[in-house]
N, C-alpha and C positions, 0 to 999 in steps of 0.2 A: 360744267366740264366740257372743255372740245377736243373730241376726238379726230384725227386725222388720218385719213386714208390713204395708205400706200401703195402702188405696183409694188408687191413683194418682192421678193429675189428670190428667186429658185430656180429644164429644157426636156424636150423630145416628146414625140407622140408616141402612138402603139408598136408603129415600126421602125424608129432609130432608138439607140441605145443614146443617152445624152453625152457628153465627151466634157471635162474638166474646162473653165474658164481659161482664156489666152490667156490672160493676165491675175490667174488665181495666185494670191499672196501678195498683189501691189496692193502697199495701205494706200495710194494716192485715188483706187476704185470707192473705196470705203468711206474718204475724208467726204467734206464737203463740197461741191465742183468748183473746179479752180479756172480762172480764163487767163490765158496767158497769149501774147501775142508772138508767131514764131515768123523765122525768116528760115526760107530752102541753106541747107549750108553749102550746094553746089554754088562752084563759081559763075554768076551771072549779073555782076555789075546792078546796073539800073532794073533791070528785067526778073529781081529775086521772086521765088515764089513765095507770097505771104498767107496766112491764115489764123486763126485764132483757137490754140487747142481749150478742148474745155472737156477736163477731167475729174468724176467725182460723183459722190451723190447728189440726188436734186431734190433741196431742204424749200420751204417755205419761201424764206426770203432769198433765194438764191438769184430770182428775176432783179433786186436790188443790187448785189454784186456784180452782176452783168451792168446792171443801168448804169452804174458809176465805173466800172471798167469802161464802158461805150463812150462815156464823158472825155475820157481823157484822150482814147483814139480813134479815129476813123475808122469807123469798123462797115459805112456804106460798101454793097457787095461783095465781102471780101467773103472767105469759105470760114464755116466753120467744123473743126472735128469731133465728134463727140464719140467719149469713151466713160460707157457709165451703167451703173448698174439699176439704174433707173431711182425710185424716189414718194417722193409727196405729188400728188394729183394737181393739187391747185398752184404747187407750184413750178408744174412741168407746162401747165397751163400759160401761168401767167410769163413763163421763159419764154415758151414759143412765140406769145404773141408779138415779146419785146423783138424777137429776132427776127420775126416777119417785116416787122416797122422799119425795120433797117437793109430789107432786100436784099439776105446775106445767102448763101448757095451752102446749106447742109452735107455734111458727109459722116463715116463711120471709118477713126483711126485714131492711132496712138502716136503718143507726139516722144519723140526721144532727145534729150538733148546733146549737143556734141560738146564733150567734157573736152577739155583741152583749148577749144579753141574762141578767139576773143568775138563779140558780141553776142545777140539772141539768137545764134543761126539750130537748126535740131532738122531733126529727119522724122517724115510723118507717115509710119507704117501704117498696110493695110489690115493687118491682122491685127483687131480689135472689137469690142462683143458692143454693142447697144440694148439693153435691157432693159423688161418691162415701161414705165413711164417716158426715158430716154426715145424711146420710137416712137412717141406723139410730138415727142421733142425735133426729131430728126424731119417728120412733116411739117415741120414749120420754113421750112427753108423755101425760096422761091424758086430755087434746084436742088435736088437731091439727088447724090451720087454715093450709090452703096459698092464697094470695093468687092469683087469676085471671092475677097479674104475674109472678108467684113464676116460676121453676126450679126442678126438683129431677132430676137427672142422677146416673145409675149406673154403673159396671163395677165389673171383677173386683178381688178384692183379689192383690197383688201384691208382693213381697220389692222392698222400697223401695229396696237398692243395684242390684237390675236391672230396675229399672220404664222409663232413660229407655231403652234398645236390649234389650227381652224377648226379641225375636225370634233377637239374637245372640245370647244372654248363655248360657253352660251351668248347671247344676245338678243336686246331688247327691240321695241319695236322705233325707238329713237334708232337704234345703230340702222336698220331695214333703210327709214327715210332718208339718213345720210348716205349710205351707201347707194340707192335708186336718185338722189340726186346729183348726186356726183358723176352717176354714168351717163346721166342726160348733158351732165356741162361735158362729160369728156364727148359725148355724141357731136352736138353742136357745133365743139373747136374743130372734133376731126375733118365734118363739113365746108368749116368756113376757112381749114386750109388745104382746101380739095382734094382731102383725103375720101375714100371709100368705108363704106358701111362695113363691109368686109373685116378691116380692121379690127374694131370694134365687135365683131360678131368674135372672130378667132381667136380673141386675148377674153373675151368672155369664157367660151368654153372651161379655160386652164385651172382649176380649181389649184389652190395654196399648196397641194401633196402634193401633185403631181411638178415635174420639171417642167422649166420652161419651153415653152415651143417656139421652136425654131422655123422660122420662116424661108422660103423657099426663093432663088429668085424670080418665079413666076408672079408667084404671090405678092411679093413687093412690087412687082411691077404692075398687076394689079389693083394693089392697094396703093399705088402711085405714092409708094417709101420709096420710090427708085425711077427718075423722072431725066435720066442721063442722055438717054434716047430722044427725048421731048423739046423740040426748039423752044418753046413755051409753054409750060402745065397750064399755066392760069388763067385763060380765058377759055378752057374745056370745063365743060359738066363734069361734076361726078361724075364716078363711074361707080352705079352699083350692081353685085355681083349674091346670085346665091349660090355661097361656098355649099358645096357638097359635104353632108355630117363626116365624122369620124369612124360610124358605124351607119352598117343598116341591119333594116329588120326591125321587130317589135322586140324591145329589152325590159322582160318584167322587173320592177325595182324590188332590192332585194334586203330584207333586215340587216340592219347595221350595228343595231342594239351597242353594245358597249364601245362602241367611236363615241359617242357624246359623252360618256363619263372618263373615257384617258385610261389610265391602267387602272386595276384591279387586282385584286388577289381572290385568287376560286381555289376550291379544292376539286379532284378527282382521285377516286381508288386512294381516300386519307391520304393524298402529296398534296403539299398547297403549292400554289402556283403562282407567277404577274404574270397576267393575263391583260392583252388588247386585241378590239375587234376593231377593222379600218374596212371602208368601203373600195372594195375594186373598180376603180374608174380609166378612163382612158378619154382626152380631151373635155373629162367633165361627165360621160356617158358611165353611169352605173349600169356595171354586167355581172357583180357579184360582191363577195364579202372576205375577207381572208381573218383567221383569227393569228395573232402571234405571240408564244408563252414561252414564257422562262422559268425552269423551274431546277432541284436540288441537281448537281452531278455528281457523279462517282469521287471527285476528289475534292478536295477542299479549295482549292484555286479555281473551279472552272463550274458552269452552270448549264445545263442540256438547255437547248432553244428549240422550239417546234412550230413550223408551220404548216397551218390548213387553210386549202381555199376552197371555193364553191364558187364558179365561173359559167354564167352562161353565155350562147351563143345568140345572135340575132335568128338562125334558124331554129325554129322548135323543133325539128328530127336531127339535125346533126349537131353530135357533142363537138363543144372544142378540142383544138390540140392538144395534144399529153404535154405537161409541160418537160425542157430538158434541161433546166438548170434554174435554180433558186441561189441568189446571194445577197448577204445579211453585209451592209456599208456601214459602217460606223467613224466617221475621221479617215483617217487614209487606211485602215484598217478593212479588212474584206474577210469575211466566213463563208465558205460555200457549203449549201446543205445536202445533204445525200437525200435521194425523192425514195419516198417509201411507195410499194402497189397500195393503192385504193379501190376496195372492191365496186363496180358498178351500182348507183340508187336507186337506179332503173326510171328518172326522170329524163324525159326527153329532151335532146340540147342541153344540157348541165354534164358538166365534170367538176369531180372533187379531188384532189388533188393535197398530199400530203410530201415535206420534207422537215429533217430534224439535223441537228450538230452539236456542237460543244464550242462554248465562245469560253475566253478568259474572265476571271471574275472583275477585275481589274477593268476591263471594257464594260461592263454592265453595272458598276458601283459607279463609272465615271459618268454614266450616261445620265442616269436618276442623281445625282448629287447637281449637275447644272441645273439651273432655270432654264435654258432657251438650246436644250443640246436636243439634235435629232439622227434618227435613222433611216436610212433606204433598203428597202425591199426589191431587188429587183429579178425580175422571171422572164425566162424565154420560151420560146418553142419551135420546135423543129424547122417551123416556115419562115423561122427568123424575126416573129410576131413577139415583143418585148412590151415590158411594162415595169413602172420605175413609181415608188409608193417614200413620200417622206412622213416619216410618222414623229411624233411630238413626243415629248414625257410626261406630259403632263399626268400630274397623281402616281409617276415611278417614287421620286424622294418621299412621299407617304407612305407608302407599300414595299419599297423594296427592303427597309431595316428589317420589316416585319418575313421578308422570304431569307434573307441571311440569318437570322436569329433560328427558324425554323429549319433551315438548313445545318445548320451546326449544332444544331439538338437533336435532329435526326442522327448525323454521323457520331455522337456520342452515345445515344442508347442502341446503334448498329453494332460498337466495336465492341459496347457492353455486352450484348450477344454472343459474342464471338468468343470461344476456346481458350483458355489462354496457352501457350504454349511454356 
């Protein structure tokens, strides 16, 4: 069996909140990449601007689709635009190399077409995201110009059947060797289209929870993904750089225990509970553990939810910030939890940190009922220091009939209790 390795899809470090996709709900991100050749629809006679949108995921054989689109037209030097949510490794790979072959000038936009009017003419906005894989894509151009509007967002590449719950999923030591060789080929391409280590190092970090990171234009210019300035990139060395970590200080790694088995059901004080434990990370840097439980609520429609974390700081004398807000993401749906006081542990550098609410049941039935549905955790603090956690289901649809069933048995031997009036 061959497994294949994705740039996942998921943005933001410790200190941005990540912000919704430009183009969140175009199925045309989602489809397969499409290449379409467009012409400026301002009037310009002989002198139109031409380029080539190329919108979609990037599958396997998508460098094939390009090769036979190339066939038909002159695609020597022209631009091309790329809006995509990134893809398959080897074959964001074997894209680039074909699009190098052809000395084409790379950018970051969305192509629109003008309804109405007669031939291929469309307009090519800057506001447009390049994602994961698509930004090794984007290095392949013999220029590369990223728009002031533009996005371009990195993480890890990841074994595409355990990208949506990483955290639970196991693997073998076959999966280790494919994935350690795949970063060596994404190493080598980035080199051999004068891209920077750098790269490579940043989208490493990004662990499958966390959102994608969003790149800076320093950083691209940098990582020479933005070579607009550059009368010619290609006969300059690399440029290698060592980025600055995400943190500093020494960060003792901290039990995670139940992340690898996905949800559970525990009991405390006789309530049973679904219980998950997820590592607190930040560009990939473990600083702590957060546990998150669902368990019976007051009414029959709704379910108390509880978080706890345990956070340390790169300094061993000083604890981190209090947190001031905790919110539970589900769909376009948002819970914000009330922070409960945490008495002191009296470990140095560590804070513990507790918030709880009340979600619909209907939200928590829908979430364990999908295969591939997930949640965001996200927590701020006072200094505007933010952290943003996608957690998986894995093992809710096993466990959670078993916390409805006990939930509803509880509230029927409660009201049996009760007076009758």
């Amino acid at each position: 069996m061959v497994r294949r390795l994705t740039g996942a899809v998921a943005l933001a470090c410790l200190f941005a909140v990540f912000s919704a996709p430009v183009a969140e709900g175009d199925p045309a991100r989602t489809a397969p990449m499409q290449f379409v050749l467009r012409q400026d629809a301002t009037p310009c006679a002989d002198t139109c601007r031409r380029w080539v949108s190329a919108t979609g995921m990037i599958r396997p054989d998508t460098v094939r689709d390009f090769e036979a689109f190339a066939g038909k037209h002159d695609l020597r030097g022209l631009t091309l635009a790329l809006n995509s949510e990134g893809g398959s490794v080897h074959g964001a790979i074997a894209l680039g190399r074909a699009i190098r072959r052809l000395d084409m000038t790379t950018t970051v936009g969305r192509t629109i077409e003008n309804s109405g009017k007669t031939g291929a003419t469309a307009t090519l906005l800057p506001r447009a995201d390049c994602e994961s894989m698509c930004a090794f894509v984007l290095l392949s151009g013999s220029k590369r110009i990223v728009p002031d509007e533009a996005r371009v967002r990195v993480h890890q590449i990841w074994l595409g059947d355990r990208r949506d719950d990483a955290a639970a999923a196991t693997y073998s030591a076959e999966d280790l060797v494919l994935v350690q060789r795949d970063i060596g080929r994404i190493a080598q391409y980035t080199i051999e289209m004068g891209g920077t280590v750098e790269l490579l190092e940043v989208s490493l970090r990004i662990p499958p929870w966390e959102p994608m990171r969003s790149l800076t234009r320093e950083e691209m210019r940098r990582m020479r993904l933005d070579t607009g300035d550059v009368a010619d990139p290609r006969p300059e060395p690399p440029l290698v750089t060592n980025a600055a970590p995400a943190t500093t200080g020494s960060l003792r790694r901290m039990s995670t225990g139940g992340a690898r088995a996905g949800w559970a059901m525990s009991e405390r004080a006789g309530r049973v509970a679904l219980m998950r434990r997820h590592p607190l990370t930040v560009e990939g840097e473990d600083f702590g553990s957060f546990d998150l439980t669902f368990s019976c609520g007051d009414k029959p429609n709704e379910y108390r939810v509880s978080y706890s974390e345990s956070r340390r700081s790169g300094d061993d004398k000083a604890a981190p910030q209090p947190l001031k807000d905790v919110h539970l993401r589900l769909g376009y749906k948002t819970v914000v939890l009330a922070l409960t006081p945490v008495p002191p542990n009296g470990e140095p550098g560590e804070r513990a940190s507790s918030a709880s609410g009340v979600v619909p049941a209907a939200m928590i039935s829908g979430f364990a009922s999908s295969a591939s549905r997930s949640l965001m955790i996200e927590t701020t603090t006072p200094d505007g220091a933010s952290t943003s956690i996608r957690i998986g289901n894995t093992g809710a649809a096993q466990h959670f009939p078993q916390l409805a069933t006990s939930c509803a048995q509880a509230r029927i031997e409660h009201a049996g209790l009760q007076p009758k009036k």
